[in-house]
C-alpha positions in Angstrom: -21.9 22.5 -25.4 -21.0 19.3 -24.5 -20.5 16.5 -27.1 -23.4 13.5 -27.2 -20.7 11.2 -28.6 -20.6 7.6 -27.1 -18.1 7.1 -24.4 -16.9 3.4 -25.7 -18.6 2.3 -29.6 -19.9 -0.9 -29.5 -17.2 -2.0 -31.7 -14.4 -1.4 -28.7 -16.7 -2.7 -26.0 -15.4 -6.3 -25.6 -11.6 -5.0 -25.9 -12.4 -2.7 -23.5 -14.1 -4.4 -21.3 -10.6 -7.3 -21.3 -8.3 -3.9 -21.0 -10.5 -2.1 -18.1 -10.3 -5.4 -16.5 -6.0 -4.8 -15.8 -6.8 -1.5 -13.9 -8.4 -3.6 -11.3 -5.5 -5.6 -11.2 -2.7 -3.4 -11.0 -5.0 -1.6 -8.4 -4.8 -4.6 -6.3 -0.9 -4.3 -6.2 -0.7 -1.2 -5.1 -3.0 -1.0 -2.3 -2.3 -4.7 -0.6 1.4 -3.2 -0.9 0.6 0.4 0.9 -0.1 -1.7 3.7 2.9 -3.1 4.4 5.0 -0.4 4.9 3.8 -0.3 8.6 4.1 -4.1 8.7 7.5 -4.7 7.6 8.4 -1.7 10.4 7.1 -3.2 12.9 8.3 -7.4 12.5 11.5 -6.3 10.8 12.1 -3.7 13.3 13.2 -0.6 10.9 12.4 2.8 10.9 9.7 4.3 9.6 11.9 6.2 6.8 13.7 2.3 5.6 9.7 0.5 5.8 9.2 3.1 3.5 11.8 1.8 0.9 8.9 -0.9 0.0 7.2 2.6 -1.9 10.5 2.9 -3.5 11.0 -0.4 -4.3 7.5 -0.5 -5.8 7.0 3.2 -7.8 10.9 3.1 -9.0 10.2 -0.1 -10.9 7.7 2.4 -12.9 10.3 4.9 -14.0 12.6 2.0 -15.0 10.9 0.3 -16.7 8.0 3.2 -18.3 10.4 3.7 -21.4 11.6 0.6 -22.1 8.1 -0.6 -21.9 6.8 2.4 -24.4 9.9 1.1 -27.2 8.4 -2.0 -27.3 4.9 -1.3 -27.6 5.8 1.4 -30.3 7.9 -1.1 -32.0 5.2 -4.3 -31.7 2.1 -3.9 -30.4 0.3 -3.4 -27.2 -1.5 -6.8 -27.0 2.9 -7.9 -26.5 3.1 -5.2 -24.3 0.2 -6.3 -22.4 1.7 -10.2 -22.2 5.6 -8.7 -21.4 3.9 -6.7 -18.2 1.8 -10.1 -16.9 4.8 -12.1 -17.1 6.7 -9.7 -15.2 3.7 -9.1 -12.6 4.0 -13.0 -11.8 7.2 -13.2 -11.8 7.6 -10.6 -8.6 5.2 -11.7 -6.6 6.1 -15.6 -7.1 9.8 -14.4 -5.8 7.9 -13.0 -2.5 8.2 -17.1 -1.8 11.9 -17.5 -1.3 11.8 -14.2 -0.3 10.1 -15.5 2.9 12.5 -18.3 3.1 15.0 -15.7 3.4 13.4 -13.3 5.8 15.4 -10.6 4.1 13.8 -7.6 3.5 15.8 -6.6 0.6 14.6 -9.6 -1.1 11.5 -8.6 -0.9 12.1 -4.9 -2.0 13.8 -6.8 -5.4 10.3 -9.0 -5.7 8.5 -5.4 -5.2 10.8 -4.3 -8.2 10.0 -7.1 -10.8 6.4 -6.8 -9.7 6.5 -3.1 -10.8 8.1 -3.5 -14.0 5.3 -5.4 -15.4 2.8 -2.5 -13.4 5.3 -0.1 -16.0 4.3 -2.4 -19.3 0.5 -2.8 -18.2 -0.5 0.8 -17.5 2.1 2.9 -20.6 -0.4 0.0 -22.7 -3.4 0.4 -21.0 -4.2 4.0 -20.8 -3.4 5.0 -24.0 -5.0 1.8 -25.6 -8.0 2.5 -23.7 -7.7 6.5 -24.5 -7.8 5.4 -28.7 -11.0 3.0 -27.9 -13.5 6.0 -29.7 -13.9 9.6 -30.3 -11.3 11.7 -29.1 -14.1 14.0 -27.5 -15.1 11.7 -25.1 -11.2 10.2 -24.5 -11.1 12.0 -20.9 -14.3 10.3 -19.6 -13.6 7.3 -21.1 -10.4 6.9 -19.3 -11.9 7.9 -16.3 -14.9 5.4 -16.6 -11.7 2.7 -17.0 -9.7 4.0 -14.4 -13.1 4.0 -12.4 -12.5 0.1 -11.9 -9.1 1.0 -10.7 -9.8 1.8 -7.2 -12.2 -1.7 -7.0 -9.0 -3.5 -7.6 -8.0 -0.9 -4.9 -10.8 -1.8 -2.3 -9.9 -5.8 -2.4 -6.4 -5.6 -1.8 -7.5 -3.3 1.2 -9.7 -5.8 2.2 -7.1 -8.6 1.8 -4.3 -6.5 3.5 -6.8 -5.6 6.5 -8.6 -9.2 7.2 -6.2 -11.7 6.1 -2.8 -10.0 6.6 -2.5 -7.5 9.5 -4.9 -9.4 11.4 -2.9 -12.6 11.2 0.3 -10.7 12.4 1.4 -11.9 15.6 4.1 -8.8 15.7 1.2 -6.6 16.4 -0.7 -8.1 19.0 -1.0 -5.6 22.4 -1.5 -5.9 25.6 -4.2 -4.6 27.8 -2.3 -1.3 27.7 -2.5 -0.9 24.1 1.6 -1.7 24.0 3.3 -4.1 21.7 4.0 -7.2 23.2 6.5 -8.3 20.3 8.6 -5.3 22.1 8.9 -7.3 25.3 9.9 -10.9 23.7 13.1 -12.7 23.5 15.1 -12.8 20.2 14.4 -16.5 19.7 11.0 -15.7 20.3 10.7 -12.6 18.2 12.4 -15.1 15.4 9.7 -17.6 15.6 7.1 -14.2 15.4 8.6 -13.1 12.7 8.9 -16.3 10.7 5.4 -16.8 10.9 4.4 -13.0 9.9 6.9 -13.0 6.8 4.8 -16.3 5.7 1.5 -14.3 6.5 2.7 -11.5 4.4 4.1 -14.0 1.5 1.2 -16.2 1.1 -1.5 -13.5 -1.0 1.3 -12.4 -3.2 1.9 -16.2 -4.4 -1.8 -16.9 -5.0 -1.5 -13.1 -6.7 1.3 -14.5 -9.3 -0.6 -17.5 -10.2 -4.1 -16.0 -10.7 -2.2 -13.2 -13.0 -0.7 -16.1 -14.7 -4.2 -17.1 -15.6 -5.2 -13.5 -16.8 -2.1 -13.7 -19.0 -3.3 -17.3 -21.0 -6.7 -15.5 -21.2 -5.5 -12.2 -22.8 -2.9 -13.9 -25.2 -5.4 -17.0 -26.6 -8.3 -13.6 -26.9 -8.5 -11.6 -30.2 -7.8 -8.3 -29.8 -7.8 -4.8 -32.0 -4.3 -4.2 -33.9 -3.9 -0.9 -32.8 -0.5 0.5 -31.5 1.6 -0.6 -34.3 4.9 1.3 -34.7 5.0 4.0 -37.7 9.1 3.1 -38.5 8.6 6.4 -40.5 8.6 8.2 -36.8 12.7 8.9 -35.1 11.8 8.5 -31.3 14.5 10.7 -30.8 11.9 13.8 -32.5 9.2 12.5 -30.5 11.6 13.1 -27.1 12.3 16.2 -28.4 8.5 17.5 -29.5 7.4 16.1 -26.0 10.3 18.1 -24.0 9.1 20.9 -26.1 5.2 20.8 -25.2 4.7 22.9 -22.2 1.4 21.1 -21.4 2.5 17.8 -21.8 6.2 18.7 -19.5 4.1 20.1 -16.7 1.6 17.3 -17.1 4.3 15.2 -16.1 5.2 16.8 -13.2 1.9 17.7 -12.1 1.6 13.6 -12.2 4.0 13.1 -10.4 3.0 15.5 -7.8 -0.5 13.4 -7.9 0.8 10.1 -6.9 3.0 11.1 -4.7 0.2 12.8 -2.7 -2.3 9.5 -2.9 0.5 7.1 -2.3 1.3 9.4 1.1 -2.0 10.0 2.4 -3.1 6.3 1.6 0.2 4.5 3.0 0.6 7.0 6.2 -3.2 6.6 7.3 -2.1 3.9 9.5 0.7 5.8 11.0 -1.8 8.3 11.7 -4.8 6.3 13.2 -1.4 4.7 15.5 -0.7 7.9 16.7 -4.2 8.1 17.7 -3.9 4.4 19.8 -5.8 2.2 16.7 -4.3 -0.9 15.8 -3.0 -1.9 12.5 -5.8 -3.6 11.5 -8.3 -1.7 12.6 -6.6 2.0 11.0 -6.9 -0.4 7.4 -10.4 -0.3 7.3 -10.4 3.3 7.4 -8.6 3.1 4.6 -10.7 0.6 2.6 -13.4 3.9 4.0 -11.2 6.3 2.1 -11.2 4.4 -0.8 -14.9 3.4 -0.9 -15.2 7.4 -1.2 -12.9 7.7 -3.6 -14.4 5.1 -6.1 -17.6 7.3 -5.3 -16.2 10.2 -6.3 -14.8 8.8 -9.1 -17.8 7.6 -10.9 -19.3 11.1 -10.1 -16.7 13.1 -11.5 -16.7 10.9 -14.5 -20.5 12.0 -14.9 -19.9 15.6 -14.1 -17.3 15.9 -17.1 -20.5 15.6 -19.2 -21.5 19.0 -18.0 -18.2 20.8 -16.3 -14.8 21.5 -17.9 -12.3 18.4 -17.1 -9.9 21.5 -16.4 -11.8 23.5 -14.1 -12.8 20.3 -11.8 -9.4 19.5 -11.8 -8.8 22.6 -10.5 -11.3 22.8 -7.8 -10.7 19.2 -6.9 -7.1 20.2 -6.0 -8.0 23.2 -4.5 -10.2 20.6 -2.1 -7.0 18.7 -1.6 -5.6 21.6 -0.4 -8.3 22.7 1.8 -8.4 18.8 3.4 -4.7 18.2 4.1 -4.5 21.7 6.1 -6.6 19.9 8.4 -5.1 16.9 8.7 -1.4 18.9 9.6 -3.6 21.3 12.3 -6.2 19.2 13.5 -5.4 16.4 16.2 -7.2 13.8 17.0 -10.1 11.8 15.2 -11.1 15.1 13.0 -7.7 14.8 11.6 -8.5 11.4 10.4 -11.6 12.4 9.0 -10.3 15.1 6.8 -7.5 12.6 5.6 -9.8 10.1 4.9 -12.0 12.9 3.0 -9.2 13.9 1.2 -9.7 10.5 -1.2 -12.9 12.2 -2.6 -10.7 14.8 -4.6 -8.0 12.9 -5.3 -10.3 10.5 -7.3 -10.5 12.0 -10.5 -6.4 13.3 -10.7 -4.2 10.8 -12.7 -6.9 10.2 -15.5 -7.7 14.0 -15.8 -4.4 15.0 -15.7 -3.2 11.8 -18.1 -5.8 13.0 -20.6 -4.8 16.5 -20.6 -1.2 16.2 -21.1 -2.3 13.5 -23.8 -4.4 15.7 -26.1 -3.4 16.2 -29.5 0.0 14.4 -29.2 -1.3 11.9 -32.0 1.7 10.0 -33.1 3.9 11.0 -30.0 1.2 9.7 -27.4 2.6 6.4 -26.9 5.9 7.4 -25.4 4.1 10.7 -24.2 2.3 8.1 -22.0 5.4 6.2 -20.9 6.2 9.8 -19.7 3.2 10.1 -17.8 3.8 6.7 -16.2 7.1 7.3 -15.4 5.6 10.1 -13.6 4.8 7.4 -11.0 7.8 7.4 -9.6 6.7 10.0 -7.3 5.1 7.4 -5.1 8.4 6.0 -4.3 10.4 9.4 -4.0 7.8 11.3 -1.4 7.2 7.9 1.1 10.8 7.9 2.5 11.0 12.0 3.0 7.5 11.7 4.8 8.7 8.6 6.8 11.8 10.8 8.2 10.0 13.4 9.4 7.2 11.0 11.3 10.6 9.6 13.0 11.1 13.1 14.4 8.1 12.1 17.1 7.5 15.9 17.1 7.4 18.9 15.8 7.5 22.3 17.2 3.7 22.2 18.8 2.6 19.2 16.4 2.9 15.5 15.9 5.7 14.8 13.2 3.5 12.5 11.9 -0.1 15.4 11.5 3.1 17.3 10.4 4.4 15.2 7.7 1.1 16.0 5.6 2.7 19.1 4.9 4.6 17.0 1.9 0.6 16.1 0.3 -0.5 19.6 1.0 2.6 21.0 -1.3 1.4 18.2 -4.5 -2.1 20.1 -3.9 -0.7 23.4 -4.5 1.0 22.3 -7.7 -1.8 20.2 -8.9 -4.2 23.3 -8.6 -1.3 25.5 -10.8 -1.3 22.8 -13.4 -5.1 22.9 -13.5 -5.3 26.6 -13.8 -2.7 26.4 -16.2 -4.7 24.3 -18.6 -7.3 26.6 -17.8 -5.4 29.8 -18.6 -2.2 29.0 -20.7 -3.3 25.9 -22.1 -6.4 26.3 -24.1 -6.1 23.9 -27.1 
């Protein structure tokens, strides 16, 4: 029987209210970045596979910067943590300015970098802050109610990316034939294009940096609960080794990592796959900002489920869904193909908390840097983007586009994310 416990006491409501707001935030990052893979490609005229170093750029500055960002919370507290990771946030997307003035691209792949390190210090403080904020009974649902606001943060940078940005890029304008007519210009005039686009690109990442400078004055000058104080008495280097030693926890991680490679794929290679079909830039964006629409759905309707159904079992099923979904998208040509992808956001939508909160559960003192682990595990978003932009440069594929093939990559996470559910379900039962 489920527990009637409350899923944030009134006496954590403010703090979590200040903390929920950061998911948004960092949610905004990520999905006015997915965006620009296929941007960069086309005005910087790279391949598929180097457009897809922005994921790098952007998910490695998680797994450099997860542990150092864990010592430092263990060691203070996580309201410095919190300040550390907004400084750092500004501080990347202010450098997209010079990196503009540039026109380099790995200057902006550095900027991306920066950016992510504070991403590393906000969400190793945030989820586990957020996970402490009441009963432990209700710390799954409570971090998916948080992480619910995740994917609004989510839906605006969409929005932004779609209307302000790729609509505004002169690189992509066709002709009546539905061919790029940046193709067909001159290199002076291509410089001129992409001069202009690089400023288009530039501009929301500036106004970004100084509106998270503004969240930063508000969070330090706010009052906030003195929890995640570091117990001296505790050697990290046991905590490493009791982690490494927890079979839940270790294929927690990779199951997370699995996860976020599979969302950061099928939401950054949507485009590539409505181009395939003839849709512009802009246009295949929206049905992204579709895809994540259903996933916030889904989110808040998982999150109310959990009340009634084992977190473990609809993790399970959910990944099974994911499974069932991306076979589509590799088989199926044509606009059905971009339905199923865009369906496969509904069972993606309750993953990373589920699977955060389970490989969380009953690490009490070692859940801070067990966090840091689980962030870390982001760095499957920048590892899986290149592989999958190689093989959509193959064109085809035995019978298949390369690019309905390249799922194949999601549909793999799936399959390991529905063995970690089981798992929890099976082996795992404390």
């Amino acid at each position: 029987m489920k527990t009637k416990e409350k899923i944030v006491p009134r006496e954590y409501l403010f703090p979590f209210i200040l903390i929920t707001s950061l998911f948004a935030l960092w949610g905004f990052a990520n999905d006015i970045t997915n965006p620009m893979v296929a941007a960069f490609k086309t005005v910087m005229e790279i391949s598929n596979a180097k457009a897809a170093l922005v994921q790098f750029a952007f998910y490695g500055g998680y797994a450099t910067m997860a542990i150092p960002a864990a010592l430092i919370i263990k060691r203070y507290s996580y309201k410095l943590g919190i300040i550390i990771g907004l400084a750092l946030y500004a501080t990347g997307a202010l450098l997209f300015f010079p990196a503009a003035q540039f026109e380099l691209f790995g200057f902006f792949l550095v900027s991306l970098y920066i950016l992510t390190f504070g991403l590393a210090f906000l969400e190793t403080t945030a989820n586990p802050y957020i996970l402490s904020m009441g009963p432990a009974e209700t710390a799954t649902r409570r971090l998916n109610l948080a992480q619910s606001f995740n994917p609004m943060g989510s839906i605006f940078g969409m929005f932004i990316a779609s209307n302000v940005i790729l609509t505004a890029l002169e690189s992509d304008k066709r002709d009546a034939a539905g061919n790029l007519i940046f193709d067909t210009l001159s290199a002076a005039e291509k410089a001129a294009v992409r001069t202009h686009d690089l400023g288009v690109i530039r501009n929301p990442y500036v106004i970004l940096g100084f509106f998270v400078i503004l969240m930063l004055v508000i969070i330090a000058l706010s009052k906030m609960p003195k929890r995640g104080k570091a117990d001296h008495s505790i050697k990290t280097k046991d905590t490493f080794r009791r982690l490494f030693k927890n079979e839940k926890y270790r294929e927690g991680v990779i199951a997370q990592v699995f996860y976020v490679g599979a969302q950061i794929m099928c939401w950054t290679f949507i485009i590539q796959y409505a181009d395939n079909l003839g849709i512009a830039k802009a246009e295949a964006q929206r049905y992204n900002i579709v895809a994540m629409a259903i996933f916030i759905g889904s989110r808040f309707v998982s999150t109310f489920l959990m009340k009634y159904l084992n977190a473990r079992l609809m993790l399970t099923m959910f990944a099974l869904g994911g499974v069932l979904t991306t076979t589509g998208v590799i088989l199926i040509e044509g606009m059905p193909g971009l339905y199923l992808l865009i369906a496969t956001s509904a069972f993606m939508s309750l993953m990373f908390p589920t699977i955060y909160g389970i490989a969380l559960e009953g690490l009490g003192e070692d859940s801070t840097i067990g966090a840091a682990g689980l962030v870390m595990a982001i760095v499957g978003g920048a590892l899986m983007p290149p592989l999958q932009g190689l093989i959509i440069d193959q064109g085809t594929i035995g019978w298949l586009p390369a690019v309905n093939f390249s799922f194949i990559l999601p549909f793999i996470c799936f399959v390991a994310i529905a063995i970690y559910g089981y798992r929890t379900l099976k082996v795992h039962r404390e």
